[in-house]
C-alpha positions as MATLAB code, in Angstrom:
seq = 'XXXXXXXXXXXXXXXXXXXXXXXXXXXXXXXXXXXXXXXXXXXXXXXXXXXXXXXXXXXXXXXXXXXXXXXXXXXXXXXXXXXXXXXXXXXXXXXXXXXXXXXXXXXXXXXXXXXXXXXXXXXXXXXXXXXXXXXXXXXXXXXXXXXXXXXXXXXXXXXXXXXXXXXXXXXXXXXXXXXXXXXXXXXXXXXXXXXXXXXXXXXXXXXXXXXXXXXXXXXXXXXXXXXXXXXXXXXXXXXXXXXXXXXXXXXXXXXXXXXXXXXXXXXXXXXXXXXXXXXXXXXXXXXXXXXXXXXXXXXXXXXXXXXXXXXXXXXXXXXXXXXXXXXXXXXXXXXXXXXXXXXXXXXXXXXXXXXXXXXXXXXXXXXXXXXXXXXXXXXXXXXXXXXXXXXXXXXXXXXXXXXXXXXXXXXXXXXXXXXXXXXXXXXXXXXXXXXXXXXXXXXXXXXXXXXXXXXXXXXXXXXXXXXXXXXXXXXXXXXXXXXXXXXXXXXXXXXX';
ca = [
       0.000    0.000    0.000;
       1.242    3.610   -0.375;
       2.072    5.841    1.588;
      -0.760    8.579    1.976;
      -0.312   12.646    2.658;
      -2.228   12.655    6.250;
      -3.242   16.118    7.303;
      -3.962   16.426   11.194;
      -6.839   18.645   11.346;
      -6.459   18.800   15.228;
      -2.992   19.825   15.811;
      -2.022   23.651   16.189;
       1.230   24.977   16.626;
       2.048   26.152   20.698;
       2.025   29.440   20.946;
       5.363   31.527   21.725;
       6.057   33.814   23.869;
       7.626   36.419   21.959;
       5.642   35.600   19.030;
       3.565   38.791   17.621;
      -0.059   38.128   17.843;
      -2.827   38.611   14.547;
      -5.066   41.031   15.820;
      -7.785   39.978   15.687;
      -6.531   36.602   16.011;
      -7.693   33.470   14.502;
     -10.135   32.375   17.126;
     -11.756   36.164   17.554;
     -12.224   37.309   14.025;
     -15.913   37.269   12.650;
     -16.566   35.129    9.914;
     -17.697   37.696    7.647;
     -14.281   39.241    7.857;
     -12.395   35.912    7.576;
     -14.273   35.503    4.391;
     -13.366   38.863    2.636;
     -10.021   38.178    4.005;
      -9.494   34.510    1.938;
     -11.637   36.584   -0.876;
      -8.791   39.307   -0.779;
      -6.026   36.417   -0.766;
      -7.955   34.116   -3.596;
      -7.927   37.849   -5.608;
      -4.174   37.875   -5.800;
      -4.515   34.248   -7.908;
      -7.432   35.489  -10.106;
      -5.889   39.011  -11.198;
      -2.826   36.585  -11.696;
      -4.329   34.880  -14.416;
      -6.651   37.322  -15.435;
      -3.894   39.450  -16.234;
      -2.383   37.152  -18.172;
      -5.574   36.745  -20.132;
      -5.415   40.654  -21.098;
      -2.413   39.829  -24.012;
      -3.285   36.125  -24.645;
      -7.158   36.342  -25.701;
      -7.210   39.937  -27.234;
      -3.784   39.433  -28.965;
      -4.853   40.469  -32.207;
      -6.484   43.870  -31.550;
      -3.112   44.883  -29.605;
      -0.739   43.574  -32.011;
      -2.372   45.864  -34.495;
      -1.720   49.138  -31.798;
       1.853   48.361  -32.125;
       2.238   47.405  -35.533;
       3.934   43.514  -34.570;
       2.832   40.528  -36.556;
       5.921   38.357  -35.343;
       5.018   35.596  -33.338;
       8.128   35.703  -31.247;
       7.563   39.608  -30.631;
       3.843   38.571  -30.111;
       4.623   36.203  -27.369;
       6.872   38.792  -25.323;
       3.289   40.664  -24.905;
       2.667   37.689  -22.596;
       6.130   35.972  -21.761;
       7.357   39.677  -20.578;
       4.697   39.083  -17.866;
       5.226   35.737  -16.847;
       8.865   36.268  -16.247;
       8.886   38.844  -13.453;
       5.396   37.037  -11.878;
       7.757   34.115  -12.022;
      11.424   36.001  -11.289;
      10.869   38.117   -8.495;
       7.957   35.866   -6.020;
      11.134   34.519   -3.918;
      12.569   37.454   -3.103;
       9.051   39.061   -2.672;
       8.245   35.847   -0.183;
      11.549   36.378    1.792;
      10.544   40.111    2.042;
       7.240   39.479    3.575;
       8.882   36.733    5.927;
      11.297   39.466    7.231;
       8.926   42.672    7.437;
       5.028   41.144    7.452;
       2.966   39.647    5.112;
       0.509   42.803    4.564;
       2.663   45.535    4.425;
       4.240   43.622    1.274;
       0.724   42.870   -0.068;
      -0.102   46.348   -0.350;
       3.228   47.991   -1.769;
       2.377   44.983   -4.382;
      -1.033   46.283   -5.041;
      -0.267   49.901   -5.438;
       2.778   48.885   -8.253;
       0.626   46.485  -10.009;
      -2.383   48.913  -10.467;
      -0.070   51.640  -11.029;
       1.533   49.962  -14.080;
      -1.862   48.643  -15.416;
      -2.501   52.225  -16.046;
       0.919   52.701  -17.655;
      -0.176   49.615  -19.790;
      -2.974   51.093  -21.442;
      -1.468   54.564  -22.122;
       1.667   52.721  -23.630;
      -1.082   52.127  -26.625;
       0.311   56.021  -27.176;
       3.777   55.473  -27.300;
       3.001   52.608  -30.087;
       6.427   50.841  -29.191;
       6.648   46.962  -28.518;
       9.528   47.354  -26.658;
       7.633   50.004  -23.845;
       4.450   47.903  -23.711;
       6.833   44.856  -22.638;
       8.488   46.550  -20.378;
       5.447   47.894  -18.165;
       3.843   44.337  -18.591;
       7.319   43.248  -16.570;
       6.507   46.055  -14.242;
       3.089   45.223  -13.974;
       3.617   41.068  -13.404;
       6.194   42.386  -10.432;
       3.135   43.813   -8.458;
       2.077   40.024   -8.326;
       5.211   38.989   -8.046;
       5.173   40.696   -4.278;
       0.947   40.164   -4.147;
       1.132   36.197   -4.547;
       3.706   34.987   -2.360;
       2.357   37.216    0.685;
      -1.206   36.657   -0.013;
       0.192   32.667    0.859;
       1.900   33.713    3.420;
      -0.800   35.454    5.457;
      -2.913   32.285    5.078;
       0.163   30.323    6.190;
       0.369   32.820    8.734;
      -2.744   33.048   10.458;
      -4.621   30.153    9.652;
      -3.563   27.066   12.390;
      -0.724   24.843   11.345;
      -1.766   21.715   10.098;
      -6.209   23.102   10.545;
      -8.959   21.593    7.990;
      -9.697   25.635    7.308;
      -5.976   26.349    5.695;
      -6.059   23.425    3.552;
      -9.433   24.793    2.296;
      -8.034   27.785    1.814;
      -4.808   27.112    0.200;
      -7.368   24.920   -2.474;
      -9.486   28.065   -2.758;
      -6.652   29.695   -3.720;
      -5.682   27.561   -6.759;
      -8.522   26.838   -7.226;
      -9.723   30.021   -8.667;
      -6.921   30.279  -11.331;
      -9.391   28.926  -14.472;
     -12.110   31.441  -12.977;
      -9.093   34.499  -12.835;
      -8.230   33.001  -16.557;
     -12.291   33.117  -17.310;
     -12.811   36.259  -16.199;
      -9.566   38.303  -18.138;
     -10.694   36.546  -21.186;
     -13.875   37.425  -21.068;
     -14.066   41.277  -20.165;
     -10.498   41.617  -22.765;
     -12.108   40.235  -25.300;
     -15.700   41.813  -24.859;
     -13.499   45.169  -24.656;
     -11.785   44.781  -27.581;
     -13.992   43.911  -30.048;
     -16.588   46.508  -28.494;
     -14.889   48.875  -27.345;
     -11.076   49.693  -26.906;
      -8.504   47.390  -25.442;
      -6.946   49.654  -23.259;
      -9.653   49.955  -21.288;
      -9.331   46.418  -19.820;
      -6.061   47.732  -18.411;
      -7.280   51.164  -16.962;
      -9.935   48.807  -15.712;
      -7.615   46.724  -13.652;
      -5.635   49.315  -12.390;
      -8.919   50.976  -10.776;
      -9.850   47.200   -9.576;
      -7.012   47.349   -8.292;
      -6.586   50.207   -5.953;
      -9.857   48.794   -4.686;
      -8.963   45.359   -2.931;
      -5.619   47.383   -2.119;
      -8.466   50.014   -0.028;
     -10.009   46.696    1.372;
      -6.835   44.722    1.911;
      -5.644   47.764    4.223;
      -9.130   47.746    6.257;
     -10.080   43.841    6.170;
      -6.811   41.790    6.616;
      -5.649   41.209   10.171;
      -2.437   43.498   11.782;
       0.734   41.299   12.599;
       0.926   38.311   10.779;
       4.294   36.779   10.492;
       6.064   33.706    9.519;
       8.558   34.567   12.327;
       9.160   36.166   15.300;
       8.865   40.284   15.026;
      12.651   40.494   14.407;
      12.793   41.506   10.905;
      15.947   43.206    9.230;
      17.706   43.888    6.312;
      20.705   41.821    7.624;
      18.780   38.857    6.848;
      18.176   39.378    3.465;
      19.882   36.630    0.942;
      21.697   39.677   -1.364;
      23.597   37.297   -3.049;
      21.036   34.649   -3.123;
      19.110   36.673   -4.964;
      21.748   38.614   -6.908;
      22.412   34.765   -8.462;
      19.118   33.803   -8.989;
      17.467   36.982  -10.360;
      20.089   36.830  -13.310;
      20.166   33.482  -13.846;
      16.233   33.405  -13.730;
      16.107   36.640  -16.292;
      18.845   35.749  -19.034;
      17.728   31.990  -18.815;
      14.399   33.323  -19.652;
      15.042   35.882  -21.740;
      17.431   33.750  -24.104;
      14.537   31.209  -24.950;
      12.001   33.810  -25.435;
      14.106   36.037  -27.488;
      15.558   33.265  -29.872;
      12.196   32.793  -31.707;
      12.603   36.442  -32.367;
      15.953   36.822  -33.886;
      16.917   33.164  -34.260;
      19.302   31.186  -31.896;
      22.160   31.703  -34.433;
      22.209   35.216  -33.024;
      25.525   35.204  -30.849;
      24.057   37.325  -27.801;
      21.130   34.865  -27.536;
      23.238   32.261  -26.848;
      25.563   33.862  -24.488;
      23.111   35.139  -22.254;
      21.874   31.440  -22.355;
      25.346   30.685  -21.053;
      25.119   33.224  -18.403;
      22.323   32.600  -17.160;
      22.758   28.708  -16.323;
      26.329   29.616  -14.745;
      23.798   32.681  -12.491;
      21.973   29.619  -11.444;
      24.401   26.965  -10.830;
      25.932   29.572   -8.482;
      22.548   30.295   -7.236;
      22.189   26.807   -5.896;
      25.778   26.925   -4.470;
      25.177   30.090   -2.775;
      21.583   28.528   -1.329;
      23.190   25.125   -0.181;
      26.576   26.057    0.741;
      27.070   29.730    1.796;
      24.198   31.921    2.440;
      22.775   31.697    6.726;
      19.265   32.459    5.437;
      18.719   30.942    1.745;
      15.862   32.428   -0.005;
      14.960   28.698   -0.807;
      14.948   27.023    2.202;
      17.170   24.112    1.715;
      14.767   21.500    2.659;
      12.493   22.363   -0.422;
      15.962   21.251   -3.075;
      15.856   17.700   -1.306;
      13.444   15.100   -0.547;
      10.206   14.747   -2.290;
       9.355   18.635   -2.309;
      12.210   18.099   -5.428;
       9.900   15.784   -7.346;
       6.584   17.787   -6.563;
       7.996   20.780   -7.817;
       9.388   18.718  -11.091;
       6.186   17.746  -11.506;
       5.299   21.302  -11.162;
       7.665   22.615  -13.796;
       6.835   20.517  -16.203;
       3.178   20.399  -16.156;
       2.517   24.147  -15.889;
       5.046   24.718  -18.863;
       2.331   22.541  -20.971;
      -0.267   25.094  -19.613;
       1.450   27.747  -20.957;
       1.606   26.170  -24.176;
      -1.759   25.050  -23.962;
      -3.614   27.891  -23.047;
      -1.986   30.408  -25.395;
      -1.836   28.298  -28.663;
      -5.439   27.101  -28.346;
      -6.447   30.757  -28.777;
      -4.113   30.996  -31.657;
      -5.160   27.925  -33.131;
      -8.757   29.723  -32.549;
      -7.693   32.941  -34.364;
      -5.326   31.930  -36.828;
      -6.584   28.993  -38.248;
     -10.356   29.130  -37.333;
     -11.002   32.644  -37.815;
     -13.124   32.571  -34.496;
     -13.756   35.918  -32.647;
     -11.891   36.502  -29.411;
     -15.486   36.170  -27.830;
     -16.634   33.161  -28.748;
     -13.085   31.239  -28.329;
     -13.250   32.645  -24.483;
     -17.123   31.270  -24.419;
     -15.611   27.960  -25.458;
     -13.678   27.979  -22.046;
     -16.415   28.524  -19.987;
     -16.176   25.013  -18.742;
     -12.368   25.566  -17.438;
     -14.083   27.616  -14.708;
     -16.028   24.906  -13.039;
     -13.886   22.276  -13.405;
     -10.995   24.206  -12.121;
     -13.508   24.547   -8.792;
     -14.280   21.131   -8.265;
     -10.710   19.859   -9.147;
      -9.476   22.468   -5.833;
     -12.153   21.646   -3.976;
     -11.352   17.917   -4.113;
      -7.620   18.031   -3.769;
      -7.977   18.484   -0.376;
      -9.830   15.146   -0.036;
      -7.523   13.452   -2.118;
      -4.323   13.939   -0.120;
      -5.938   12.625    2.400;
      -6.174    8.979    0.937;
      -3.782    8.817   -2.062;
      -0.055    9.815   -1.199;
       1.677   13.072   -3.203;
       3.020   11.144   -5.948;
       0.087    9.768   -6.989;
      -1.804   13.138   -6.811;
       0.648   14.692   -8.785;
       0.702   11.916  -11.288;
      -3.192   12.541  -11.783;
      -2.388   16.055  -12.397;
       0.441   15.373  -14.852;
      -1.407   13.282  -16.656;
      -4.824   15.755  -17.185;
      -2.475   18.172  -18.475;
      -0.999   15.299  -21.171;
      -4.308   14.121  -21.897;
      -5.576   17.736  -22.709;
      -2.787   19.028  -24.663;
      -3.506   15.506  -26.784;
      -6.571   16.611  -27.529;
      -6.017   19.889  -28.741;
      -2.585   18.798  -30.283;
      -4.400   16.477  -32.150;
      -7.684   17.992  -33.474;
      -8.592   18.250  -36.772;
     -10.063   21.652  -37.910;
     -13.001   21.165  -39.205;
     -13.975   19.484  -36.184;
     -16.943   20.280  -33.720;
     -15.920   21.852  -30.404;
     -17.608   19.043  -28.180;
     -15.545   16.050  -30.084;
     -12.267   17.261  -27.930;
     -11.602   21.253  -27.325;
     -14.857   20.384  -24.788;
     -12.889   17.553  -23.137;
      -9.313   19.330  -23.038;
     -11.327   21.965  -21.727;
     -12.239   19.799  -18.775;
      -9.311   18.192  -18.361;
      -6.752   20.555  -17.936;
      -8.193   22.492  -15.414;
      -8.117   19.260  -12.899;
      -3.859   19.567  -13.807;
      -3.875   22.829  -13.019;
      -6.287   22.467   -9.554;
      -4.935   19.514   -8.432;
      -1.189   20.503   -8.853;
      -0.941   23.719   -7.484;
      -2.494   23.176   -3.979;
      -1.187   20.115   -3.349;
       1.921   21.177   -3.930;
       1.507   24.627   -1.811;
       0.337   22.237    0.955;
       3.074   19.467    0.876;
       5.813   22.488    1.078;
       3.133   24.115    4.004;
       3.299   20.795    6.171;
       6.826   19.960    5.325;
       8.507   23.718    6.070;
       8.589   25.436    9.372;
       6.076   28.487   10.481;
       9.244   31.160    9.693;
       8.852   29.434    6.416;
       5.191   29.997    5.079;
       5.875   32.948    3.219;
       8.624   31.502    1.381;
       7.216   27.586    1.039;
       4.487   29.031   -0.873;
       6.421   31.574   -2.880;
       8.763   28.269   -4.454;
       5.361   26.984   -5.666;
       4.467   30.191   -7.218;
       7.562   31.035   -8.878;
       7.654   27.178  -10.834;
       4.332   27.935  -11.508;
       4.762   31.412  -13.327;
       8.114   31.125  -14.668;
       7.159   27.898  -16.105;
       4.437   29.457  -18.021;
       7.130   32.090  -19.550;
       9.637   29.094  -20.530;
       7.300   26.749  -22.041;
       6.252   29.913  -24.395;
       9.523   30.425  -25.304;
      10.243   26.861  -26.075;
       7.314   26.144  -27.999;
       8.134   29.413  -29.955;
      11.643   28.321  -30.484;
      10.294   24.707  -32.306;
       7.395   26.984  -34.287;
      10.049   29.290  -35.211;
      11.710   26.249  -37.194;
       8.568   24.358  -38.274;
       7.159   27.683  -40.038;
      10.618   29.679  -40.387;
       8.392   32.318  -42.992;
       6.221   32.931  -40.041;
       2.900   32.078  -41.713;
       0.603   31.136  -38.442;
       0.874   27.774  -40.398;
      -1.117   24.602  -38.833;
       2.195   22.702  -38.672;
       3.172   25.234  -36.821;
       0.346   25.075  -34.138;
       0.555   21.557  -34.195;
       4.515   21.384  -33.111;
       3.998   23.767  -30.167;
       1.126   21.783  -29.203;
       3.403   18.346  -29.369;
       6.317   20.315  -27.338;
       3.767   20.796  -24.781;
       3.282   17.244  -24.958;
       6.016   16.689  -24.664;
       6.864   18.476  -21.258;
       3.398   16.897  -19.797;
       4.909   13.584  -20.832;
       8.514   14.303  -18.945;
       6.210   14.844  -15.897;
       4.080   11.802  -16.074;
       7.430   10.254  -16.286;
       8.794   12.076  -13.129;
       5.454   11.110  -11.499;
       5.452    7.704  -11.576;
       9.413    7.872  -10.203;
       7.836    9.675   -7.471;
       5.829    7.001   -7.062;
       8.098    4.006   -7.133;
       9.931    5.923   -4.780;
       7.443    6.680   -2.149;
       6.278    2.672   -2.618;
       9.932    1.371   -2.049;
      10.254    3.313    1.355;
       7.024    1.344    2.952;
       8.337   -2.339    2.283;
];
């Protein structure tokens, strides 16, 4: 039998001494305030994906602002975004660990609404180059937003309590419905109106929940004691990994562009793997307090985030292609390919809903294996569908289906790290998940771009093209199916 992921829904942590106390504190606060409090976490997830909706769905109508029909410049729109989401959520976690959760949650607030504003006004500028660049600026307001909206449920929820594991599912769970919801008012925009105004939008949603975050989320949560100082900070930790993270990225996503024969592409491919090969030497071997704490690069947190990697890479493949394929090749309105994922929504729900339930009678591996292979199965689908097929035959079923890899990944992975890391290390535990998540996303873009670039080298939106990314993403779902079932062997040989 394997070896199952028990969560004690009893045991709390003993309270300390010196420890600062939530006010109001767990056991005092009303439950209409603890529920616009997970609300105002669960936000930080669905502006996540619902900004990265704004390039993906309406690509067409802001291509045409800046006068780009390349598909490499086409994917830095959303890749650009992805990166710093995915770059900067360590150092952001680390932050919030050091100097509280909330005080990091609003400065990330007030710089991502402040640069959704700059997005839409960049329409003005009509340069590629400045739109990327405030769509960095604007992904490093989540950057800080995510990892500290984890870390105040980390923080103030009981260690180890039935009510954080619901939450932490809540929280990934919403990521189809954040998707949903950025397709749907960007494309509606768009073709209606003007797609700036989706980004204005934001930026006014924005100061909102950063008005309500202020008033509704409880004073003096921590992961550690109130001790918090700049000493601590991992400077060269994140020196390393910040470079290695950005050229690593950058190289992949700018070689569709100019072609890896460039020299500079390659070199900064260079640079950055050396940045992150001293990035892990700095975490294991030097630094007092790593950025990654070093029980998340051993052990089976290593093959959960694999899994991780690889599976949310085919997302990013998957979810940005399909609404090529839709455009390109179909000739479908932005509208009606976002009705077509309608369905994403409410399977994304029950699939976070239910990982909560699942952990509790299958072990990790086998939970992540599920969720590996949902994303495989889904990109199949899609990867494989003729065009002149009807959407129930299999864009219906992928449209199912992925969700539950998404769902099912994400918060069991955020909970494994949560039970496996200590209190000091909420903030950070859930930041590692994060940052695989959203810098996957930006790679597996940049990958898939790299094997269109070469299937359609004239850059003719071809369906061979389409089709190739589609199979890379296959690909990468398949490489975690594999790393699954290790998992799983694994887990299985350490109970005989």
């Amino acid at each position: 039998m394997s070896e199952s992921f028990t969560l004690d829904t009893e045991k709390v942590d003993p309270p300390k001494v010196d420890a600062p106390s939530p006010s109001p504190s767990f056991n005092e606060i009303s439950t209409p305030r603890l529920i616009i409090f997970v609300m105002l976490m669960a936000i930080s997830q669905i502006f996540t994906q619902a900004a990265l909706a704004q390039t993906v769905v309406p690509l067409k109508f802001v291509s045409k602002s800046f006068d780009v029909e390349s598909s490499g410049e086409l994917s830095w729109f959303t890749a650009s975004y992805s990166l710093t989401v995915g770059t900067f959520i360590l150092i952001a976690g680390q932050l919030g660990d050091l100097f509280g959760y909330k005080k990091l949650y609003l400065i990330g607030y007030t710089i991502f609404g402040l640069f959704s504003l700059i997005c839409g006004f960049a329409t003005f500028s009509h340069s590629a180059i400045f739109f990327d660049v405030m769509r960095a600026l604007q992904g490093l307001g989540l950057a800080i937003a995510v990892p500290n909206s984890l870390g105040l449920i980390g923080g103030y929820f009981p260690h180890g309590s039935h009510s954080k594991n619901i939450a932490l599912s809540l929280f990934g769970g919403v990521a189809p419905m954040g998707f949903l919801i950025g397709a749907v008012f960007s494309s509606l925009i768009a073709q209606f109106s003007w797609w700036p105004w989706y980004f204005w939008i934001t930026g006014i949603a924005s100061c909102i929940v950063l008005i309500l975050g202020y008033i509704f989320i409880p004073k003096g949560i921590r992961g550690q004691d109130d001790k918090g100082s700049w000493k601590d900070f991992d400077y060269f930790g994140s020196l390393f990994g910040v470079t290695g993270l950005v050229l690593f990225n950058f190289a992949w996503n700018q070689g569709p562009v100019v072609g890896w024969e460039t020299p500079y592409v390659y070199i900064l491919l260079i640079i950055g793997i050396l940045a992150i090969v001293g990035f892990f030497y700095v975490e294991l071997k030097v630094s007092k307090r790593p950025l990654v704490p070093r029980e998340v690069l051993t052990g089976d947190t290593g093959f959960v985030l694999a899994c991780i990697i690889s599976g949310w890479s085919c997302f990013g493949i998957w979810i940005y292609y399909q609404f090529q394929f839709s455009e390109f090749i179909l000739h479908q309105s932005p509208l009606l390919s976002t009705a077509q994922m309608v369905p994403t929504m409410f399977a994304g729900l029950i699939a976070g809903i239910s990982t909560t339930y699942m952990l509790k009678y299958l072990s990790t591996s086998v939970v992540m294996t599920i969720s590996l292979c949902c994303f495989l199965i889904g990109s199949c689908l899609m990867g494989t569908r003729p065009v002149t097929q009807m959407y129930w035959a299999q864009k219906f079923p992928s449209a199912i289906l992925t969700p539950f890899g998404m769902d099912i990944s994400f918060p069991a992975a955020t909970i494994v790290l949560s039970h496996h890391l200590k209190k000091e290390h909420q903030g950070v535990a859930a930041s590692v998940v994060a940052t695989c998540v959203n810098y996957s996303i930006s790679i597996g873009l940049g990958i898939a771009g790299t094997v269109q670039r070469y299937v359609d080298p004239q850059d003719l939106k071809t369906l061979e093209g389409m089709r190739a990314a589609f199979y890379t993403g296959i690909g990468l779902a398949g490489l975690g199916v594999v790393v699954g079932l290790a998992f799983i062997i694994k887990q299985r040989a350490l109970t005989v």
